[in-house]
C-alpha positions as CSV (number, residue, x, y, z in Angstrom):
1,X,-1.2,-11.5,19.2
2,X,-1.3,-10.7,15.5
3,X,2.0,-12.0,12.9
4,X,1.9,-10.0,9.5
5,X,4.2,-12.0,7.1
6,X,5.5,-11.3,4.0
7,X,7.1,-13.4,1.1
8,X,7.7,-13.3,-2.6
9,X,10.7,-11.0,-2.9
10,X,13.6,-10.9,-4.8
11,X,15.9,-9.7,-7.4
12,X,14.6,-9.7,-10.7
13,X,15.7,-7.9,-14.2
14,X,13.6,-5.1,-15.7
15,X,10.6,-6.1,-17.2
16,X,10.1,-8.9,-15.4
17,X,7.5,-10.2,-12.7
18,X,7.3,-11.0,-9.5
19,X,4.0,-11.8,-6.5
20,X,4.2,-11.0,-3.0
21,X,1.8,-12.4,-0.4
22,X,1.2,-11.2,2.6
23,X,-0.6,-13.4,5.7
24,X,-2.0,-12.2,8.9
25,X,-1.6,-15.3,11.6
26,X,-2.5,-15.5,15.0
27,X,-5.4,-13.8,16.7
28,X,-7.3,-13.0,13.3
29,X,-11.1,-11.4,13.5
30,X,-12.4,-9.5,10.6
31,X,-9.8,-7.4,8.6
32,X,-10.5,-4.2,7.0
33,X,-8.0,-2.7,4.9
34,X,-4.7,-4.5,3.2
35,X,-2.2,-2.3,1.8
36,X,1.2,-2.0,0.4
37,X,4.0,0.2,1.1
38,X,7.8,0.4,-0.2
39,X,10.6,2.2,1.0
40,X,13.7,2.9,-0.9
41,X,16.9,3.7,0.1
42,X,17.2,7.2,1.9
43,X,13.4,7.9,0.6
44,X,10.4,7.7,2.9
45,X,8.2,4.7,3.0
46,X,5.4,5.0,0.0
47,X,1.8,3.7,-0.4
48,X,2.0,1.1,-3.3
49,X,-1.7,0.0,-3.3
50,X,-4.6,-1.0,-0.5
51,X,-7.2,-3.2,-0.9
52,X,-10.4,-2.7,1.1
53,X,-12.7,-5.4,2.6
54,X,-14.9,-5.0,0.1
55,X,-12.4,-5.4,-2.5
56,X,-12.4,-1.6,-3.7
57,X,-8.4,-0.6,-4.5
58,X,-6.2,2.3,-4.9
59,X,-2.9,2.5,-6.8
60,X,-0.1,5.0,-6.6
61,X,0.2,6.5,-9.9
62,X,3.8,5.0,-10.8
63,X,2.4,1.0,-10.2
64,X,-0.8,1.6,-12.6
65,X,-1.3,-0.8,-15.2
66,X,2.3,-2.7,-13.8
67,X,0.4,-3.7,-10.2
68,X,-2.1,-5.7,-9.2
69,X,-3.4,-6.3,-5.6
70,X,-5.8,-8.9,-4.5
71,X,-6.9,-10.5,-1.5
72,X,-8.7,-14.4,0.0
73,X,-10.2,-13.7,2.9
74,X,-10.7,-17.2,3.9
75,X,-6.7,-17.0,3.8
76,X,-6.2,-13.9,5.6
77,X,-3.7,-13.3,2.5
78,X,-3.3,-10.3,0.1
79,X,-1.4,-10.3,-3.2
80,X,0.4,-7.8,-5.2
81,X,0.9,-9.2,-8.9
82,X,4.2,-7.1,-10.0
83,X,4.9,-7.0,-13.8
84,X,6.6,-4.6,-15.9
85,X,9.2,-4.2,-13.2
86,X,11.7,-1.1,-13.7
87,X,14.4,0.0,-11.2
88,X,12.6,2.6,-9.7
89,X,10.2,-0.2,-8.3
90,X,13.3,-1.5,-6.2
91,X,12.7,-1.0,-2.2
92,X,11.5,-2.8,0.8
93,X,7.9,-3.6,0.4
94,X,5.8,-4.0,3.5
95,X,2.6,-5.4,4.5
96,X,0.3,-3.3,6.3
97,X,-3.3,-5.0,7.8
98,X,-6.0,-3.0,9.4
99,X,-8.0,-5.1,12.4
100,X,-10.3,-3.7,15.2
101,X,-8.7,-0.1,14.6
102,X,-5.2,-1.7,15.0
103,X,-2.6,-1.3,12.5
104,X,-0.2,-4.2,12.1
105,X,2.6,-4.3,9.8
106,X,5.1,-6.6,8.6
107,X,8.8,-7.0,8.5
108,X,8.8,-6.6,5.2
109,X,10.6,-8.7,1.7
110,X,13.3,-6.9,-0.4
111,X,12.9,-6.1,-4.4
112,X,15.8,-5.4,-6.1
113,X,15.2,-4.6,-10.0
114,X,18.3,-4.9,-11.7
115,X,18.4,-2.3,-15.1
C-alpha cells in the first residue's frame, strides 16, 4: 500500500508565497514522475508542474517564473515553491506520484488567494 500526502496549504493575500510538500509513504520503490495538479471551482483539474526522476520539469504557462517544483528522493518528497500568488492560482492542489506504472494521487491541500 502506497499513502500520497500533501501539506502546505492555505489562504494567503496576492503576492504572497506559499510551499507545498508532498510525501509518498508506505510501500515506496523507485518513483518516476512527481507532478502537480489544481482544480478550481467548477473547472477541470489542471497540470501545474511535474518533475521527472531525473529532475527534468515542465510548467503550465500561467505558474512560469511564479512556481518552482523540486524533489529529495531520499525523502520520497516533492516541493512546489509558490510566489507571486494571484487569485487565479486559488484551487485544490493535488499530488500525483508515478511508481511501477501505478498512478497514485493525493487527497489534496486547499489554496485560497485572497485579491
Amino acid at each position: 500500500q502506497v499513502q500520497v500526502a500533501e501539506s502546505g496549504g492555505g489562504l494567503v493575500q496576492a503576492g504572497g508565497s506559499l510551499r507545498l510538500s508532498c510525501v509518498a509513504s508506505g510501500r515506496v520503490s523507485i518513483i518516476n514522475d512527481m507532478g502537480w495538479y489544481r482544480q478550481a471551482p467548477d473547472k477541470q483539474r489542471e497540470l501545474v508542474a511535474e518533475i521527472t526522476s531525473i529532475d527534468s520539469t515542465n510548467y503550465a504557462d500561467s505558474v512560469k517564473g511564479r512556481f518552482t517544483i523540486s524533489r529529495d528522493n531520499a525523502k520520497n518528497t516533492m516541493y512546489l515553491q509558490m510566489n507571486s500568488l494571484i487569485p487565479e492560482d486559488t484551487g485544490v492542489y493535488y499530488c500525483r506520484v508515478v511508481m511501477r506504472g501505478y498512478v497514485y494521487w493525493g487527497q489534496g491541500t486547499q489554496v485560497t488567494v485572497s485579491s
